[in-house]
C-alpha positions as CSV (number, residue, x, y, z in Angstrom):
1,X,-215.9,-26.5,103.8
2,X,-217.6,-24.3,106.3
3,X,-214.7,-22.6,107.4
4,X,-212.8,-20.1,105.1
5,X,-209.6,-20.9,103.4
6,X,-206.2,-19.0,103.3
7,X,-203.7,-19.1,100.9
8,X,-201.9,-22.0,102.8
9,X,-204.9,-24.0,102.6
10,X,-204.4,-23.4,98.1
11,X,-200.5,-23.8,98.8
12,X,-200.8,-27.0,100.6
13,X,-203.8,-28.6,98.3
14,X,-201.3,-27.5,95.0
15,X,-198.4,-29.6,96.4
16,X,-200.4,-32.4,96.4
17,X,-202.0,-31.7,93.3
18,X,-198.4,-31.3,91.5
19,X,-197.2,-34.4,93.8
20,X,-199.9,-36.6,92.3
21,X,-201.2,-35.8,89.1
22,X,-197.9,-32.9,87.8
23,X,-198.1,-29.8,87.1
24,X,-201.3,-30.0,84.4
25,X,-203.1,-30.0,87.8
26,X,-202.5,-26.5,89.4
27,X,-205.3,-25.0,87.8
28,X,-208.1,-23.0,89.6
29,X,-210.8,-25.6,89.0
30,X,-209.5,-28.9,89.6
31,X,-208.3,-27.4,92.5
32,X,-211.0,-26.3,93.7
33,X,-213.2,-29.5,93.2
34,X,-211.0,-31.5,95.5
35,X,-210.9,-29.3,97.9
36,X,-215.3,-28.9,98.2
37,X,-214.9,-25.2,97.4
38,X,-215.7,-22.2,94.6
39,X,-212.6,-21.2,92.3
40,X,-213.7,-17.6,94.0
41,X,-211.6,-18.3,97.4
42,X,-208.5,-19.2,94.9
43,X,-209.2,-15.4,93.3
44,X,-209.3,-14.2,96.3
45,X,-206.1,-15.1,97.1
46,X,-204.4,-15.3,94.2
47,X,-204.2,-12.8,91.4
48,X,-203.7,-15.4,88.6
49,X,-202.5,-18.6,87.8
50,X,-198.9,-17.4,87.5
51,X,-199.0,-15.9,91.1
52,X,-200.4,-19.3,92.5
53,X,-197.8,-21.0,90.8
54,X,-195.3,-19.1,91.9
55,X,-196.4,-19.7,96.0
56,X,-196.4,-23.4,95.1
57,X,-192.6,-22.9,93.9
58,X,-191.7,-20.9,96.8
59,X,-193.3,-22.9,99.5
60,X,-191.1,-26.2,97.1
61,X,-187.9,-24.4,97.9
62,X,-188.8,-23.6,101.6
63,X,-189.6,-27.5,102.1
64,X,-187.1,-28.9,99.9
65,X,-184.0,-26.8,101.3
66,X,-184.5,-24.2,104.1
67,X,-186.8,-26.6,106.4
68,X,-183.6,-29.5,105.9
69,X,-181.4,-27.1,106.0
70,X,-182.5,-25.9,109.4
71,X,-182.9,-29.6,110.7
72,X,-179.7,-30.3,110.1
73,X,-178.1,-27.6,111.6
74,X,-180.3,-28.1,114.9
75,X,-179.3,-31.8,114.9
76,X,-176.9,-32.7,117.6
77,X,-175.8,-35.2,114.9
78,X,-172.9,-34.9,112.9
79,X,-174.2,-31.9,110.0
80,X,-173.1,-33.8,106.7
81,X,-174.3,-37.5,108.1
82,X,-177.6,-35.9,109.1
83,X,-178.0,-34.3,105.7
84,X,-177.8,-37.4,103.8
85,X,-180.5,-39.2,106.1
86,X,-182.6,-36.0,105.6
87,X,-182.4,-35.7,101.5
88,X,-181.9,-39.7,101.3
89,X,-184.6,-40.8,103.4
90,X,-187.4,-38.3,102.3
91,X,-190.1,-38.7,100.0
92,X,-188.8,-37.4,97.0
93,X,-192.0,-37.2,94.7
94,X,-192.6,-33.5,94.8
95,X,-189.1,-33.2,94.0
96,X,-189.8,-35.5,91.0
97,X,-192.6,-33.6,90.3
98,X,-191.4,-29.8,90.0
99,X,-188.5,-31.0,88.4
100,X,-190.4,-32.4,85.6
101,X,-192.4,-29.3,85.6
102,X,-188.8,-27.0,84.9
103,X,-189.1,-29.1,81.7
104,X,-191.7,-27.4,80.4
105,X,-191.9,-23.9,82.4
106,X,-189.5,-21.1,82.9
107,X,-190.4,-20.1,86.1
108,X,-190.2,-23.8,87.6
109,X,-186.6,-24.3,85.8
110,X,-185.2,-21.1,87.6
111,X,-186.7,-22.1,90.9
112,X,-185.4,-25.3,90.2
113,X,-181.9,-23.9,89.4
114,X,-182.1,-21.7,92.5
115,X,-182.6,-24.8,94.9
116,X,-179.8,-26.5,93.0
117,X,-177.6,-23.5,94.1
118,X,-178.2,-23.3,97.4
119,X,-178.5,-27.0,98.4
120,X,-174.6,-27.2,96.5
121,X,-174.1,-23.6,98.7
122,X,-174.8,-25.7,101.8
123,X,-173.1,-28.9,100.8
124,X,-169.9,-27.3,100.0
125,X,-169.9,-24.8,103.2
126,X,-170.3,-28.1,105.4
127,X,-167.0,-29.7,103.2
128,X,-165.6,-27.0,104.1
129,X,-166.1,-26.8,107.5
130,X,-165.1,-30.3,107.7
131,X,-161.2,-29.0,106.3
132,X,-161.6,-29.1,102.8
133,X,-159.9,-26.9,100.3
134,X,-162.8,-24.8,98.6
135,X,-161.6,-26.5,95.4
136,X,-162.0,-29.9,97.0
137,X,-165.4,-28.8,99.0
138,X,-166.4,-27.9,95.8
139,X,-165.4,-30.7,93.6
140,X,-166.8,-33.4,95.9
141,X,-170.3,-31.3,97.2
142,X,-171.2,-31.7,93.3
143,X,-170.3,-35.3,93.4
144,X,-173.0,-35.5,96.3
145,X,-175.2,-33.3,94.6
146,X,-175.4,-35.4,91.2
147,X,-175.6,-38.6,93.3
148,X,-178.5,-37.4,95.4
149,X,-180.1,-36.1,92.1
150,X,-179.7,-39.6,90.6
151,X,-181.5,-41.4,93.5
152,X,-184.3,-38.8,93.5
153,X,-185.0,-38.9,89.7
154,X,-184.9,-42.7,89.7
155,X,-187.8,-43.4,92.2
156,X,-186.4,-46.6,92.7
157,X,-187.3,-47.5,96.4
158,X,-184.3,-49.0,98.5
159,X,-184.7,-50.6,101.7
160,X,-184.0,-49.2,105.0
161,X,-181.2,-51.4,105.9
162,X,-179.4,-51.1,102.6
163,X,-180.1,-47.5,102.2
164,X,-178.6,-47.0,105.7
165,X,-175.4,-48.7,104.3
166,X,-175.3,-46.7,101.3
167,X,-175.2,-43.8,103.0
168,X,-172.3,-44.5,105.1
169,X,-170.2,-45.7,101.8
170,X,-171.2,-42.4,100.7
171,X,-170.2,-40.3,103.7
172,X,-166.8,-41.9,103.5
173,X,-166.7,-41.9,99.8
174,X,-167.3,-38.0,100.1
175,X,-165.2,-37.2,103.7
176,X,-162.1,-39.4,102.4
């Protein structure tokens, strides 16, 4: 690469890393080799291992809550139909991915535990906002939550059409 690389550019190629080969993978070398560079730019950047890691996390929970999170409160659409098509139809390997990695690491199992948090924060506040008790918004956001984290952690693909239908037995499973 002719051009010098930022942080982002270490961010970006570590996702994909983690994505494809797990979390063995976001190491200063490997890294490095794929991307046609030194391991000095990743130094430069990056105190250690632990601080990389820790930007790969961060940039996880940006994409994995805050950027849906955002998209579904600019959708026009109705928020809790718009969610499910956002978490439901995305790629879900990276979640797959960091979620194996809290298995073995502290720091990914409290980032992991953070998301959880604030994605049933979310959930719950649209229940909510739909009428729901707290108790209820509560009771059925988790409901969501454990049947979203079901469909990620299976990797089973579903097709469109049938996924689509899905989704609406869950909406009305979940507004009823």
């Amino acid at each position: 690469m002719t051009e010098q690389l930022s942080a982002d550019d270490w961010i970006k190629q570590g996702l994909k890393a983690l994505t494809r080969y797990g979390f063995t993978a976001l190491k200063a070398d490997p890294l490095a080799k794929a991307m046609g560079v030194s391991r000095g730019s990743f130094y430069w950047h990056f105190a250690d291992l632990g601080a990389f890691q820790a930007a790969v996390l961060k940039r996880w929970r940006e994409i994995a809550a805050e950027e849906i999170i955002a998209g579904v409160e600019a959708d026009s659409d109705e928020p809790l139909k718009a969610l499910l098509r956002r978490s439901f139809g995305a790629r879900l390997d990276l979640e797959r991915a960091v979620r194996n990695w809290a298995a073995f690491d502290a720091a990914a199992q409290a980032a992991v535990r953070a998301i959880d948090r604030r994605r049933l924060d979310y959930i719950e506040a649209l229940l909510q906002r739909r009428g729901f008790s707290a108790t209820t918004a509560q009771a059925r956001a988790q409901i969501l939550y454990w049947t979203f984290l079901g469909f990620a952690l299976s990797g089973t693909p579903v097709p469109a059409a049938r996924l689509r239908g899905l989704l609406d037995e869950i909406q009305k499973m979940v507004s009823a």
